[in-house]
C-alpha positions, 0 to 999 in steps of 0.5 A: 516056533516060540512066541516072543512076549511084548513087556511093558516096564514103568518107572514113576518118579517126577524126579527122574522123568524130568531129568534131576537124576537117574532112573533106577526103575526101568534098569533095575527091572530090565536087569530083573527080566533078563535074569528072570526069563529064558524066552524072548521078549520085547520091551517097551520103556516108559518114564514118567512123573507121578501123576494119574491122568499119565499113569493111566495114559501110559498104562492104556497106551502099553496095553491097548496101543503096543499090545503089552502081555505083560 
C-alpha cells in the first residue's frame, strides 16, 4: 500500500491574491509537481498577499492544521 504525501504549495503575490491579474505561482508548481512526482500526493492551494502575519499564518495552518509533508 503506498502512502500518498499531502503538498502545501504557496504563491505570494499582493497582485494576484487581489485579483489585479493571474497567479502563475501556484500553476507553475502544480505543473512542476506532476512532472516531478511519480507517487500520490494531495495539494493544498494557498494565495495570498505578501505580508508576514499571513505568510506565517498560512504556513503554520498547512503544517500544523493540514498536516502538510511537504
Amino acid at each position: 500500500m503506498s502512502e500518498t504525501a499531502t503538498i502545501g504549495v504557496v504563491s505570494i503575490s499582493d497582485r494576484a491574491s487581489g485579483g489585479v491579474y493571474a497567479d502563475l505561482g501556484v500553476p507553475g508548481l502544480k505543473d512542476w509537481l506532476a512532472a516531478a512526482l511519480a507517487s500520490p500526493y494531495t495539494l493544498h492551494e494557498r494565495l495570498i498577499p505578501d505580508d508576514q502575519p499571513t505568510i506565517e499564518r498560512a504556513l503554520v495552518e498547512l503544517v500544523d492544521i493540514v498536516g502538510c509533508d511537504l
